[in-house]
N, C-alpha and C positions, 0 to 999 in steps of 0.2 A: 259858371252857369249851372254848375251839377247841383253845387250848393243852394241856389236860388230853386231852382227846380223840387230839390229837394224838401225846402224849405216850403212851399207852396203845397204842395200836398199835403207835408204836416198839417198846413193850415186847413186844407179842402176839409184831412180826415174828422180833425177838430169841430168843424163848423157843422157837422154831420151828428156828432153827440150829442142829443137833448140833455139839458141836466133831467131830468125825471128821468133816463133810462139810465143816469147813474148811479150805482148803488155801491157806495165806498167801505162796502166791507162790514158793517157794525153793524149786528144786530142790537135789538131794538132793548136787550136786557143791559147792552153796554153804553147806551144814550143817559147822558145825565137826565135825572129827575126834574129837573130848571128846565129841560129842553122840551118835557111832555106834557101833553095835554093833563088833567089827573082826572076827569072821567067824561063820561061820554054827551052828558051835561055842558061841560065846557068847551066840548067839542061842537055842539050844538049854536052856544052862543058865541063860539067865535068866527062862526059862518056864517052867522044871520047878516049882520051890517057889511057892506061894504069898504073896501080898503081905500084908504081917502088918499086921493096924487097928491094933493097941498095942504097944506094946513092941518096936515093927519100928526096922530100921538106918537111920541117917543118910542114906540113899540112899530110903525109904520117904518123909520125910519132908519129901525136897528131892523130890520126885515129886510127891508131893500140891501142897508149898506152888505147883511149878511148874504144876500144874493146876489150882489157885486164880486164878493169876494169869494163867494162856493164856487163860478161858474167862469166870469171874467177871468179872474188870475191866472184859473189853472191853466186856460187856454191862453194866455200868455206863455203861462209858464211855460207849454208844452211848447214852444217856440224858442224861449232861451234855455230853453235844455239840450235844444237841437243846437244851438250857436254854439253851447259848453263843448260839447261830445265835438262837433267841428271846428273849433277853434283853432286846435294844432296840424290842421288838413295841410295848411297852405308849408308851413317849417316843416311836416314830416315829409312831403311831397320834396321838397327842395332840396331836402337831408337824403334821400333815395334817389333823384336823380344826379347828384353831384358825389355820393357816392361815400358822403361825411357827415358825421353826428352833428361836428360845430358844439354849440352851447346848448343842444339839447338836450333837456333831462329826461331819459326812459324810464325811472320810476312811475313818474305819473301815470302813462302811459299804459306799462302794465298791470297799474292797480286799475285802470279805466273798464278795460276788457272785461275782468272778472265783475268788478263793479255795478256795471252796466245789466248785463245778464242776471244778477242776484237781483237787481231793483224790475227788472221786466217780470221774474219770478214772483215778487212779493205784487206788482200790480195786477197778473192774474190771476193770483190768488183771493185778492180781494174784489177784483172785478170793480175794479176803477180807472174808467178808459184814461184817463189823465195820466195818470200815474204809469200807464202801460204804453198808451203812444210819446210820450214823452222820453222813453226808452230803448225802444225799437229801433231808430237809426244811429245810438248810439254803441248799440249791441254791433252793428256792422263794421262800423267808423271803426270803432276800437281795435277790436279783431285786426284789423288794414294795418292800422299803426301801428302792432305787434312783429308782423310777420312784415312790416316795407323796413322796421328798425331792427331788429334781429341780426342782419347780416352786416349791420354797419358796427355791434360792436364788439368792441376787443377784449379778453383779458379780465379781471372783475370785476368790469361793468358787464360782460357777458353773463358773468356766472348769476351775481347779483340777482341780476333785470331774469333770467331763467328759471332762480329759483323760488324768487317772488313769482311767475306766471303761474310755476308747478306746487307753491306752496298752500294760495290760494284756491286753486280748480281740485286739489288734493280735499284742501276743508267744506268747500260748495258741493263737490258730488258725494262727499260722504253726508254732508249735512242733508241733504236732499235725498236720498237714500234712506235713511234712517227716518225721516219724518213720513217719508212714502209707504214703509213697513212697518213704524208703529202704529198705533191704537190713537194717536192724537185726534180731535177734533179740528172741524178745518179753522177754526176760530185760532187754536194752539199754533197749529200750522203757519198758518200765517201771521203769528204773533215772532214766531221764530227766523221766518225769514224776514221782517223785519227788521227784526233785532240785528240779524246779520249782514242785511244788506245797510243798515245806519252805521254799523263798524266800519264796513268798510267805505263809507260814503268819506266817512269821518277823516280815515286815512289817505284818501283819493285829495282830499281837501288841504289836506298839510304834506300831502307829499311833495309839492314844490318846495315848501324848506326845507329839506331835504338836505339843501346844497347853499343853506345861509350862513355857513363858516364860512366858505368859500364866498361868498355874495359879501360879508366884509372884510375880508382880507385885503379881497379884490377889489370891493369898493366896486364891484360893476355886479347888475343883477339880470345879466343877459340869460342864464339859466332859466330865469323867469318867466314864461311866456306872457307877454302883454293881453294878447288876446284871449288867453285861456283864463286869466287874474278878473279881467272885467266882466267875463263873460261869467263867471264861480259869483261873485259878487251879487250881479241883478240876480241871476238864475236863484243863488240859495234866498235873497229877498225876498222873493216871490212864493218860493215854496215854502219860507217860514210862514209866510202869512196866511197862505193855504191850509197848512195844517195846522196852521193855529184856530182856525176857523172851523174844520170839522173834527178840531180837538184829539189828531191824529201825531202821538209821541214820536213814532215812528218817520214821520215826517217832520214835523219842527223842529226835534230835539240835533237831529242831525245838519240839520241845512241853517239852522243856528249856530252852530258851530263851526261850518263850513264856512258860514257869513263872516265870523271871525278872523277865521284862518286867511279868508280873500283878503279884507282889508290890513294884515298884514305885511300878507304882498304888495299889494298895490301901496302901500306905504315902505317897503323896500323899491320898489320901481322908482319910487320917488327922488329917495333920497338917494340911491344908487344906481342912476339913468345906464343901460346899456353901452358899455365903448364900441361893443363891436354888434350891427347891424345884420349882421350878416344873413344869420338862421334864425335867432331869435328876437323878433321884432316887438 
């Protein structure tokens, strides 16, 4: 029910964002020349006539489809982003109350945490509600999953899963730091935490193979969370095509490859069906 609830608000906040008060970061020096009007003239006459619902031009309908995909998706999107970041709610809850890891893998985990919070970082920087509530309960979720897994493990999967937490909040607050003290412009600024939150997107994305020696050894891919694979899949779908659309590297380039990385999973799921149920479904 939390889930649901939670998931509903996301929706309310969404449905609350006009696209016109979104303004996804890019000034108008860094808009392709294809995209502008070329003078004021033109501006003139592409206002005069009306936009025709049927039987309108090529140029009507690459409009529309372009405003299907600016506004619709993202707010899709921002819905299986919340599924992604919730996906291992139900196995992390079950692994802390029972007192046992099981099959579960903590790397993803705590590359999620850091993850999460660098992409909140870069969507309010550009001031793209999309991009920033699509982040926001996963910043919470993750954190949760850190500190409910922490005490379950042992030995160097402890050291591991601790020094990846402190590896990464080591490079985010120095990175963050340093762009707050330089001289950059916020255009740089947020070119950089892009940059870094696509690194790390990248690696949040393949860090369930992680553990694909052992996935054939074993011949079982219960390491793999079912629900976090299908959920990586639509979710980077979606946000590929989103940023494809407002021509945003920082968003394609990553969640393209993340698309990648899913359907490798979900092609180990396949061919190596889970034996044991238990924790990892």
């Amino acid at each position: 029910m939390k889930t649901i609830t939670l998931l509903t608000s996301a929706l309310a906040l969404v449905a609350r964002v006009h696209p016109s008060d979104a303004w996804i970061g890019r000034p108008a020096s860094t808009i392709p020349r294809s995209n502008r009007l070329p003078n004021d003239a033109s501006a003139k006459s592409f206002s005069k006539g009306p936009m025709r619902v049927r039987g309108g031009s090529s140029l009507d309908l690459s409009l529309d489809a372009n405003a299907v995909v600016t506004t619709l998706v993202p707010r899709i999107g921002v819905v299986t982003s919340t599924l992604l970041y919730f996906s291992p709610l139900t196995t992390v809850r079950k692994a802390s109350n029972e007192g046992s890891l099981g099959d579960l893998n903590p790397i993803p985990l705590a590359i999620m945490a850091v993850s999460s919070l660098c992409w909140l970082a870069y969507g309010l920087s550009i001031r793209d509600p999309y991009v920033t509530l699509s982040n926001v309960p996963g910043c919470v979720a993750s954190i949760w999953y850190v500190t409910a897994i922490l005490p379950l493990l042992k030995g160097e999967q402890l050291k591991s899963t601790q020094s990846i937490v402190l590896a990464l909040s080591a490079v985010t607050i120095n990175l963050w730091t340093w762009l707050s003290l330089s001289k950059k412009t916020m255009t740089e600024v947020s070119s950089a935490l892009g940059l870094f939150a696509s690194f790390l997107f990248i690696l949040l994305s393949g860090s369930p193979l992680s553990t694909i020696k052992t996935v054939f050894v074993t011949k079982n891919a219960g390491s793999i969370l079912t629900q976090l694979t299908i959920a990586q899949v639509s979710n980077t779908a979606l946000w590929s095509l989103y940023g494809l659309a407002i021509k945003d590297k920082f968003v394609y380039y990553p969640n393209l490859t993340g698309l990648g990385f899913g359907l490798i999973q979900l092609a180990l799921k396949l061919l190596f069906p889970s034996k044991q149920a238990k924790l990892a479904i």
